[in-house]
C-alpha positions as CSV (number, residue, x, y, z in Angstrom):
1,X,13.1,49.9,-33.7
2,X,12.7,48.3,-30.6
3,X,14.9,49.8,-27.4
4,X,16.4,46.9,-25.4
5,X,17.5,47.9,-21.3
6,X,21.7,47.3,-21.6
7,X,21.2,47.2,-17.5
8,X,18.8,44.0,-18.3
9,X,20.8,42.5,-20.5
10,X,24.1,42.7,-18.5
11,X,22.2,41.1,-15.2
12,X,20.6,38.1,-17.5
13,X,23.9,36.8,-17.8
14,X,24.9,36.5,-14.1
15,X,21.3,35.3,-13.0
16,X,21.7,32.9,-15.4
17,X,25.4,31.9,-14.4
18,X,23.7,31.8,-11.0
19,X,21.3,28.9,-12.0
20,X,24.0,26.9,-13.0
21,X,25.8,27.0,-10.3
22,X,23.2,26.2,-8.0
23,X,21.5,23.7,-10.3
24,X,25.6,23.0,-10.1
25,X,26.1,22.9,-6.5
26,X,22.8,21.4,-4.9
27,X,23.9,22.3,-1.3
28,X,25.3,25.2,-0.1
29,X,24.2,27.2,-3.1
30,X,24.6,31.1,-2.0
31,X,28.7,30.2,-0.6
32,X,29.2,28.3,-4.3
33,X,28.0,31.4,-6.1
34,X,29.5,33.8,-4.1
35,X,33.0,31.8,-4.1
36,X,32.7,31.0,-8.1
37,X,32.0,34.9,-9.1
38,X,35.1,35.7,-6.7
39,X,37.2,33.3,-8.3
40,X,35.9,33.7,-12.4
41,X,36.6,37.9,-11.7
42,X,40.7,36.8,-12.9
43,X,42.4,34.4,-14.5
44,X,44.5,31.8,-12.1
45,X,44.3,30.6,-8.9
46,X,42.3,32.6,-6.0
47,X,43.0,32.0,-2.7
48,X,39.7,30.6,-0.6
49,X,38.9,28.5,2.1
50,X,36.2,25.8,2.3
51,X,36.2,25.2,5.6
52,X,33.7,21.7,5.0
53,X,36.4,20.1,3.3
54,X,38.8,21.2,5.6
55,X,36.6,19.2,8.2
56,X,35.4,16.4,5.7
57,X,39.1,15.9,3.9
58,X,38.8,13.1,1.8
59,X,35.0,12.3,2.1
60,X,34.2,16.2,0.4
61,X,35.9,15.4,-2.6
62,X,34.2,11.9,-2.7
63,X,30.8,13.4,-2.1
64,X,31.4,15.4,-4.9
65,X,32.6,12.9,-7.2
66,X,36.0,14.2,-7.2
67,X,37.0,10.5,-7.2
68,X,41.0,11.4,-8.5
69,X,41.3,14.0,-5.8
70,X,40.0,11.4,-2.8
71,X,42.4,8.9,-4.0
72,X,45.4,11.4,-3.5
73,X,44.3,13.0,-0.3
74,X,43.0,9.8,1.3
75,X,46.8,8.4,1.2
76,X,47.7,11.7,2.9
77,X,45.3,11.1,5.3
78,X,46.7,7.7,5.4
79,X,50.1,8.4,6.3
80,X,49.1,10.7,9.0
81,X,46.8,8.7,11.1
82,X,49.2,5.4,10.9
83,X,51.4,7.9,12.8
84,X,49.2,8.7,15.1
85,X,47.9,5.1,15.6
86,X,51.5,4.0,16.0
87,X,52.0,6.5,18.8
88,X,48.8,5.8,20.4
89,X,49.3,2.2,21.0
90,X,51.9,0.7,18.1
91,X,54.4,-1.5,19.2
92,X,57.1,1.0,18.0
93,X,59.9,-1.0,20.1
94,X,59.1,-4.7,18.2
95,X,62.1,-4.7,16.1
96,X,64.5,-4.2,18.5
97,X,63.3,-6.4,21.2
98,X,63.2,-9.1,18.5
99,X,66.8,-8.4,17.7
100,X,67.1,-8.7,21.3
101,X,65.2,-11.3,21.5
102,X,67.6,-13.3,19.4
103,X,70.6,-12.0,20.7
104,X,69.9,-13.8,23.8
105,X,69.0,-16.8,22.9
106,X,72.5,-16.7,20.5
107,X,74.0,-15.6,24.5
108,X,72.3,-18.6,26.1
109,X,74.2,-20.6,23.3
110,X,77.2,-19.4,24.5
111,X,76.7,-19.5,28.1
112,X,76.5,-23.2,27.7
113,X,79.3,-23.5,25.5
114,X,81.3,-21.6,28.4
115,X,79.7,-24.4,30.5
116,X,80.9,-27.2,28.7
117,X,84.4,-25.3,28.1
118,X,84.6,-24.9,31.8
119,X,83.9,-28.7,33.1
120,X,86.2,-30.2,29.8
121,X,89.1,-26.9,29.9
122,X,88.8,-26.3,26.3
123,X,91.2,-24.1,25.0
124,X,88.4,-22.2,23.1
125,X,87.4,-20.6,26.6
126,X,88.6,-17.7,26.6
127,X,87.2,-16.7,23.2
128,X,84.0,-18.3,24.5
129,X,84.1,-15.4,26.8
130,X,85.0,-12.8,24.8
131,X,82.1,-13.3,22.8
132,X,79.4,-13.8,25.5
133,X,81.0,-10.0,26.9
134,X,80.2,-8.8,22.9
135,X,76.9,-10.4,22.6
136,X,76.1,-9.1,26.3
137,X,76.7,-5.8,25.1
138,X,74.8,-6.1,22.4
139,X,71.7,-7.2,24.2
140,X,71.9,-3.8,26.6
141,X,72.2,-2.2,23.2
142,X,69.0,-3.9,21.6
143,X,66.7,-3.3,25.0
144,X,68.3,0.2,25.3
145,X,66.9,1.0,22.0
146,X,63.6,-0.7,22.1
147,X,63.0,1.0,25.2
148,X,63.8,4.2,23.6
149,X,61.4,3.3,20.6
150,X,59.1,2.6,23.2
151,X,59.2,5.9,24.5
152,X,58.8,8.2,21.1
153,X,55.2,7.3,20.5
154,X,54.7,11.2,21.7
155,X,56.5,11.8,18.7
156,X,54.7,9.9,16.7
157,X,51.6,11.2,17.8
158,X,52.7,14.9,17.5
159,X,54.2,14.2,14.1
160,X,50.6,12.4,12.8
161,X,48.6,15.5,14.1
162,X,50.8,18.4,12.6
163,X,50.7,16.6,9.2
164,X,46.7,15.7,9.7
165,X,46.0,19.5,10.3
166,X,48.8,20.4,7.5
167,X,46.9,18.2,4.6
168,X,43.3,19.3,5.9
169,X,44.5,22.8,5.2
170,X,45.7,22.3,2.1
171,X,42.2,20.4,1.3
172,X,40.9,23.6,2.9
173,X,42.6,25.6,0.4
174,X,42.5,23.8,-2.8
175,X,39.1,22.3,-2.6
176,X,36.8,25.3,-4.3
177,X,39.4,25.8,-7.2
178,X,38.7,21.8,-8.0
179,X,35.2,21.9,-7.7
180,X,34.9,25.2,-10.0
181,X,37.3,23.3,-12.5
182,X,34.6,20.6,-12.3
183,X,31.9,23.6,-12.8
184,X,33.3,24.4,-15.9
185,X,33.7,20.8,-17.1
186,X,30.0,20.3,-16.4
187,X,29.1,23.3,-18.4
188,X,30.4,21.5,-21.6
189,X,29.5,17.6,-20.4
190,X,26.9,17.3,-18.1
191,X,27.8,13.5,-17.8
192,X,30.4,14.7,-15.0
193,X,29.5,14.7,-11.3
194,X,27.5,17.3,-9.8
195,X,25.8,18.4,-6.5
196,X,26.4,16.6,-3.4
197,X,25.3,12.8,-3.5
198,X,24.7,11.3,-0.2
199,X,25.2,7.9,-1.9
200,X,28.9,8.7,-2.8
201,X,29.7,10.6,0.6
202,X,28.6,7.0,1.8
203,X,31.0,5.0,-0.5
204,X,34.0,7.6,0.0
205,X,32.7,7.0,3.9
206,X,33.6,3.2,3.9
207,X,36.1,3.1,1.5
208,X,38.1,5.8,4.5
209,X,37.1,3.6,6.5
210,X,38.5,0.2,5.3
211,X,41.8,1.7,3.6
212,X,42.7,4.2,6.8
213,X,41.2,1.1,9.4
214,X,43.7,-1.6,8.1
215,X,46.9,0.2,7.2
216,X,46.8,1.7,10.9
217,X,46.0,-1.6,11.9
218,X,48.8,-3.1,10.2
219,X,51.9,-0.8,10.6
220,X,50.7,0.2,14.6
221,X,50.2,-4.1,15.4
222,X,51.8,-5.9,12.8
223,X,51.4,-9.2,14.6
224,X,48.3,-8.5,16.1
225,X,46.3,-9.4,12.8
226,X,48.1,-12.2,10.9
227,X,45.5,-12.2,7.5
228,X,46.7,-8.4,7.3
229,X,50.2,-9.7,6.9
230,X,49.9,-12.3,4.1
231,X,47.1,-12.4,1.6
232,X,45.3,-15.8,1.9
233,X,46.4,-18.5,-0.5
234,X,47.2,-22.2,-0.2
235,X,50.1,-23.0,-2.6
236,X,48.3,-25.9,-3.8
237,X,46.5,-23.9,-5.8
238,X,49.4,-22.4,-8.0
239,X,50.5,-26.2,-8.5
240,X,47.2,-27.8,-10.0
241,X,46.7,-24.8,-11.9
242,X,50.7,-24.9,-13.4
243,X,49.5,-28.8,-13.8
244,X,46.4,-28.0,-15.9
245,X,48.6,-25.3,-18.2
246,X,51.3,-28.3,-18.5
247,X,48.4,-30.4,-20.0
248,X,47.4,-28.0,-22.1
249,X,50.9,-27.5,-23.6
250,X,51.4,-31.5,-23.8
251,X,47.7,-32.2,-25.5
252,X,48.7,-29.4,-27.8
253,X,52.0,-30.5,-28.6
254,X,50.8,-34.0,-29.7
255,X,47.9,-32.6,-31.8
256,X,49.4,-29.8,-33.5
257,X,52.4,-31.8,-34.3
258,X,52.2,-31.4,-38.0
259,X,51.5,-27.6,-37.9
260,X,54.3,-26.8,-35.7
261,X,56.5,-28.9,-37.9
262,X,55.7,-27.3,-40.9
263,X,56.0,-23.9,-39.5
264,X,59.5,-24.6,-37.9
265,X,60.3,-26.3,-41.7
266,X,59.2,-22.9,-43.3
267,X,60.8,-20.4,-40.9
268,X,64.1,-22.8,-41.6
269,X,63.6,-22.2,-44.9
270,X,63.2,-18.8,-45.1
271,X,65.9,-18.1,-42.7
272,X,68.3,-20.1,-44.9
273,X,67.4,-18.4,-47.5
274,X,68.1,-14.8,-46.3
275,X,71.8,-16.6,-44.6
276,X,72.7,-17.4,-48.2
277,X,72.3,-14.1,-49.3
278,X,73.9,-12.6,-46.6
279,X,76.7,-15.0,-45.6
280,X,77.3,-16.8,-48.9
281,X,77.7,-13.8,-51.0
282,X,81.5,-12.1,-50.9
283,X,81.3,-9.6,-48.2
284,X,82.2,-6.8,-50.5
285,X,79.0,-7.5,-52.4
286,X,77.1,-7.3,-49.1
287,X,78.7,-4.2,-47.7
288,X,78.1,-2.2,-51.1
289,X,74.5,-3.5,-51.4
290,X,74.0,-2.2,-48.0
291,X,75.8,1.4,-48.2
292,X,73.9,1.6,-51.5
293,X,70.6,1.5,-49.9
294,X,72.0,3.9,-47.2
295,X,72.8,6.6,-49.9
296,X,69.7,6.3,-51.8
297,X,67.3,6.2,-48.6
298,X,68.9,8.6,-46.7
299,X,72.0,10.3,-48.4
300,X,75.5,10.6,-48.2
301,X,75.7,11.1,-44.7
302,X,73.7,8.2,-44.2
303,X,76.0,6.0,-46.7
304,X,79.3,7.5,-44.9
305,X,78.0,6.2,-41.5
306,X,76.5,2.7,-43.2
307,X,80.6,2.1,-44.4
308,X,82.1,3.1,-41.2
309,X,79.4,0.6,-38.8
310,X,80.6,-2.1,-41.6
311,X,83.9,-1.4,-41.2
312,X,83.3,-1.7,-37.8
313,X,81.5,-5.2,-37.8
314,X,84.4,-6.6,-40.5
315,X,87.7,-5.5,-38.6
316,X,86.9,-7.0,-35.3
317,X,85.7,-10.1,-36.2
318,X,81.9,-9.7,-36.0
319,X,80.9,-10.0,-39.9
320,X,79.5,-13.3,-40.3
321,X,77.5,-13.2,-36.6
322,X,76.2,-9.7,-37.3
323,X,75.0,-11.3,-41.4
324,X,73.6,-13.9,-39.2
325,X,71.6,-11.7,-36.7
326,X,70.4,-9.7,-39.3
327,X,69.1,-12.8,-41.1
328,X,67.2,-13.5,-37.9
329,X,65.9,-10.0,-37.8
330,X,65.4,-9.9,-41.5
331,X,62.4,-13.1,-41.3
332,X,61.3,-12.2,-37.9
333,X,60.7,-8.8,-39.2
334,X,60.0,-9.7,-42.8
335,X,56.9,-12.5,-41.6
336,X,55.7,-9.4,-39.0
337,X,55.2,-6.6,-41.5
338,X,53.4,-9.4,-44.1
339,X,51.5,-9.8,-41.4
340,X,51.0,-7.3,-39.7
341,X,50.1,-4.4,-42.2
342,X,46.9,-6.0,-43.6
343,X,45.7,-7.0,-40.4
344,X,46.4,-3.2,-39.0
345,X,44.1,-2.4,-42.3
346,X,41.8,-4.8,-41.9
347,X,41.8,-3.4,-38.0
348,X,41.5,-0.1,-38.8
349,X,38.3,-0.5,-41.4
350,X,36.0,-2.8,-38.2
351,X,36.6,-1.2,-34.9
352,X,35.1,-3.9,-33.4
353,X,37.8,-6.5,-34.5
354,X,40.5,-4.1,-33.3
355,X,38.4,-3.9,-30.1
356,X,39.2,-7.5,-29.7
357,X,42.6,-7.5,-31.5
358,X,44.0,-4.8,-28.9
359,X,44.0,-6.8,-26.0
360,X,46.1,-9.1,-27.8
361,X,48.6,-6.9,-28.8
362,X,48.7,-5.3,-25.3
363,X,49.7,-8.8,-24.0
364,X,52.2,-9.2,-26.3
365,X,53.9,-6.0,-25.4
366,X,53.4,-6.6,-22.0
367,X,54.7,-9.9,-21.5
368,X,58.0,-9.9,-20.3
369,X,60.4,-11.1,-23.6
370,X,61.7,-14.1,-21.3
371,X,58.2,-15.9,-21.1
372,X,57.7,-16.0,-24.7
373,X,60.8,-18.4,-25.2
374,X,58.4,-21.3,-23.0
375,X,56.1,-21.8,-25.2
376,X,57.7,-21.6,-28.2
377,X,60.6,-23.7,-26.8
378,X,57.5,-26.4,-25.7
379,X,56.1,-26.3,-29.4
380,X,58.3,-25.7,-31.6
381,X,62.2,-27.0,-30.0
382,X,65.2,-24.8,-29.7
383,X,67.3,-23.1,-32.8
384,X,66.9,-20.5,-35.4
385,X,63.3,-21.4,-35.9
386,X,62.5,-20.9,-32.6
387,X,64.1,-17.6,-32.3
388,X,62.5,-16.2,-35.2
389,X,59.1,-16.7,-33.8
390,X,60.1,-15.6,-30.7
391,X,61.4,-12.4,-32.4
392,X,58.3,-12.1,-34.5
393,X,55.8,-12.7,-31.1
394,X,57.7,-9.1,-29.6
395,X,57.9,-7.3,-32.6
396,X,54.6,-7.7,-34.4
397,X,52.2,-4.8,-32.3
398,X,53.8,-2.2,-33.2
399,X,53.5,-2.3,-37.0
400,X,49.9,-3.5,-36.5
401,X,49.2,-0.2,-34.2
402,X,50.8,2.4,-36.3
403,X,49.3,0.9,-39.5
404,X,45.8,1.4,-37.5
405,X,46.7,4.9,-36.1
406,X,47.5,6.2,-39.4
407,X,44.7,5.2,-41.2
408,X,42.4,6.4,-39.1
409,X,44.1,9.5,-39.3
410,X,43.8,10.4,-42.9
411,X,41.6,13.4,-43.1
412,X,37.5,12.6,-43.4
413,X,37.2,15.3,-46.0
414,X,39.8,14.2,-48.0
415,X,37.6,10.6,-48.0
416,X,35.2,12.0,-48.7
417,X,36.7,14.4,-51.8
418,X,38.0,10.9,-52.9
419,X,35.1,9.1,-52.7
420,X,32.7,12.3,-54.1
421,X,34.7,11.8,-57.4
422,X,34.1,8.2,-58.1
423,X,36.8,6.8,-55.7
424,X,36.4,2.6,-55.3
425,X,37.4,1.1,-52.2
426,X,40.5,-0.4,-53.8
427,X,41.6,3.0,-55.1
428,X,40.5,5.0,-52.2
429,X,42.9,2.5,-50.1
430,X,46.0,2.0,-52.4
431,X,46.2,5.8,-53.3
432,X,44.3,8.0,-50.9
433,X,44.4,6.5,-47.2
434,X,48.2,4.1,-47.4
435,X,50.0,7.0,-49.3
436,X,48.5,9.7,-46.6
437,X,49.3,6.8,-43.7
438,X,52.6,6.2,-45.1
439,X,54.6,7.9,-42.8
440,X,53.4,6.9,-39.5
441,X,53.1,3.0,-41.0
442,X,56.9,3.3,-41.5
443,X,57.3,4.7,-37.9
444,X,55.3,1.4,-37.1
445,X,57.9,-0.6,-39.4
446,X,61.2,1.3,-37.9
447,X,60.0,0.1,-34.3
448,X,59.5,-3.8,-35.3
449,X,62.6,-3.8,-36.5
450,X,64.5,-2.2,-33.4
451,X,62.2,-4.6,-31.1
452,X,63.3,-7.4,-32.8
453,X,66.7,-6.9,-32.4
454,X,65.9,-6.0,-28.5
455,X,65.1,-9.9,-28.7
456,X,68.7,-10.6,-30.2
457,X,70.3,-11.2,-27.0
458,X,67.0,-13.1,-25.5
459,X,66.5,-15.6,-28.6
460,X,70.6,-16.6,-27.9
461,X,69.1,-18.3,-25.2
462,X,67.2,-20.8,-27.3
463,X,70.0,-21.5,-29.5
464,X,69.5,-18.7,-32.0
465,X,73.3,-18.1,-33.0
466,X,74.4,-14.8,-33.7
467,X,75.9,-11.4,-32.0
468,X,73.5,-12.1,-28.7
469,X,75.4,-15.3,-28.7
470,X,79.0,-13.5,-27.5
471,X,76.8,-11.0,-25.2
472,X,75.4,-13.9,-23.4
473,X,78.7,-15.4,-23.4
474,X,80.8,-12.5,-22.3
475,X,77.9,-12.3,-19.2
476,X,78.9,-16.1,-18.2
477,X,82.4,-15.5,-18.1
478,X,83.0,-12.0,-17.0
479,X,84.3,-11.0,-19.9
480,X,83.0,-6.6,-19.6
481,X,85.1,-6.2,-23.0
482,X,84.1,-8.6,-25.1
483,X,80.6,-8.1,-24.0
484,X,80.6,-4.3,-24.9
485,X,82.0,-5.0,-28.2
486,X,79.8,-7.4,-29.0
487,X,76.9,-4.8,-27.9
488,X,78.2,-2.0,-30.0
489,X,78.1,-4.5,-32.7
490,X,74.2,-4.9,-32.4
491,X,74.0,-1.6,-31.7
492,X,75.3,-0.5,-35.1
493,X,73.2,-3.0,-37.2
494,X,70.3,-1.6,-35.1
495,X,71.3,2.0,-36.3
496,X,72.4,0.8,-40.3
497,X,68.5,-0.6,-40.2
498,X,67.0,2.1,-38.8
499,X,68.4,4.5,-41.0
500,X,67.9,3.0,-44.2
501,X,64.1,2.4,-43.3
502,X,63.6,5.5,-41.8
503,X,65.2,7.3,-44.7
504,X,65.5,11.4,-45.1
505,X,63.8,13.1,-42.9
């Protein structure tokens, strides 16, 4: 049997560590290896002091490709020489000698008012005067100050350095325990920075530069540099380019006539549809339909609360506007989840259509809900119609994302168990991946509900009838009451809907 040295095997370990932190490091190898066995002997933070960054602040990290950390400390850095530059030469006392500025031109005013008071014995003189004495005052006031301004740039200055010395020190102190982090994340990825690049100690270099240059030129002379004020634009611009999206809106207007009538027939159609069912039919019938599906869904306690919010809606008056809303909600959300579940499949299968699909859906999430009523007010008219595509615009991402999250969710071996066995696509779809998915494409189908009634209130605006209808109204008139009422009304057909979709849990 062959005898291996423990003492060997032991120091192969180290040397080896040793390597890779040099191969790590690139300059300054021996402090790295000497600070990153100090600091890997315990767990935690260990207190030690890189006295380069301290010097370097920002730049270090940048040199080391600590990109995150420069960010932070260069705005520390920031903050501390703009107070320094304002108490070296800023203009500390501008404000108030503007103030005063004005108050003696508003004094001047006066003094010829008293003038004209004088020479004609207007009875207004004596007021005249009393308010030259006030606005005099104020004047000494103003100067007083900015000559006191004026005076605390020492302050300034003193301030700037003890907070420059204060963040270099933390740099100082912090700046080995992030570059060992970074040691260990190299270890495992060497695609993360290492060594110490001279091109990025040049781009960390300018970029200090630029962004500590003109804030300290801005806040210390603000009128000094006027394109540092006011980014450059001419507001002609912004016109022609709000004329060329006006053309686009008219050209498409008069060629997609006959689509966007047919669409604004259909979603009347549908909508009427779902209003006949809701509002035609005896409210009784309604109401016991509804706590029905509460109880099987999610149980008695679900039912109990279903009858109550009904209750609720009936007694004060709010019945056939909250039917209405929910007929709204019910196609908006009905035409969203048609939609939106086999496109979140189809999504889920090609990456690269959901790579292209995404930004879409982040637009429509991001887009405040108000903007979405001009264009569909500019194709398709206000009413219902227009509502419910409004409603279905906001609502649709989430039900697409959730149906693409869960799919690619379900378990690869259980795929692949599936598809060991004989599985076709159409099987392994409809009874391996949607009933594993299921779950989290219901999450996707409880929030496009609860967004489209966010859009309740919004889609009033367009003419879309319904509970947002007394909201809006109640804002016009002041009326806090009626308005809350009318809230806790949507709120409640927000909650009946969410808990019969959402079901036990």
């Amino acid at each position: 049997m062959m005898h291996v040295d423990p003492s060997k095997v032991q120091a192969s370990t180290p040397s080896r560590l040793d390597a890779l932190i040099g191969e790590f490091a690139g300059q300054s190898q021996g402090y790295y290896r000497r600070v990153f066995h100090h600091m890997m002997e315990a767990p935690g933070y260990r207190l030690t002091v890189n006295m380069a960054a301290g010097l370097l602040g920002p730049v270090w990290f940048g040199a080391r490709g600590l990109w995150s950390w420069f960010l932070g400390t260069l705005l520390l850095d920031t903050l501390a020489v703009i107070l320094m530059g304002m108490g070296l030469f800023g203009d500390l006392g501008r404000e108030a000698r503007l103030r005063a500025e004005q108050i003696a031109q508003t004094l001047d005013l006066r003094r010829q008012q008293i003038e004209a008071a004088e020479a004609s014995g207007a009875a207004s003189l004596e007021a005249l005067q009393r308010a030259a004495a006030s606005l005099q005052d104020a004047l000494a006031g103003a100067e007083a100050a900015a000559g006191q301004a004026a005076a605390g740039g020492v302050m300034y200055l003193l301030g700037g350095a003890a907070l420059l010395v204060l963040f270099r020190a933390a740099i100082a102190v912090l700046a080995n325990w992030t570059l060992e982090a970074q040691f260990v994340r190299w270890r495992s990825d060497r695609r993360e920075a290492s060594g110490w690049a001279t091109e990025r100690l040049v781009l960390a270099c300018a970029i200090a530069a630029v962004v500590i240059g003109l804030s300290m030129m801005k806040f210390a002379r603000p009128d000094a540099f006027g394109l540092l004020n006011a980014f450059p634009t001419n507001r002609d611009w912004r016109l022609n380019v709000g004329d060329g999206l006006q053309g686009i809106f008219d050209w498409t207007k008069v060629h997609g006539r006959g689509f966007f009538d047919a669409l604004t027939v259909g979603m009347r159609t549908l909508l009427d549809w779902i209003e006949v069912v809701l509002v035609g039919t005896p409210w009784p019938v309604v109401a016991l339909v509804f706590v029905m599906l509460a109880w099987l869904s999610g149980g008695a306690r679900v039912a109990i609360f279903t009858a109550a919010a009904l209750a609720y809606l009936g007694v004060l008056d709010f019945w056939e506007k909250a039917m209405t809303t929910i007929a709204l909600l019910g196609a908006a959300a009905l035409i969203s989840i048609t939609l939106g579940i086999p496109l979140g499949i189809y999504c889920a299968r090609r990456p690269r259509v959901f790579a292209v699909v995404r930004p879409v859906l982040d637009f429509m999430q991001s887009m405040p809900s108000f903007v979405y009523l001009i264009p569909v007010v500019a194709f398709i008219g206000a009413g219902k119609p227009a509502g419910v595509v409004a409603t279905m615009i906001f609502g649709s991402p989430p039900v697409i994302r959730f149906t693409v999250l869960g799919l690619q969710q379900v378990p690869a071996t259980v795929r692949e168990a599936a598809m060991a066995f004989g599985a076709t696509p159409s099987y392994l779809l409809w009874r391996v991946d949607l009933p594993l998915a299921r779950k989290t494409i219901m999450a996707g189908v409880n929030q496009t509900i609860l967004l489209s009634l966010a859009m309740v209130v919004v889609a009033s605006l367009i003419g879309a009838k319904g509970l947002g209808e007394d909201v809006l109204e109640a804002l016009q008139y002041a009326a806090a009451g009626q308005g809350i009422l009318a809230g806790l009304a949507i709120l409640f057909c927000a909650l009946i809907l969410d808990r019969i979709v959402a079901g036990r849990k």
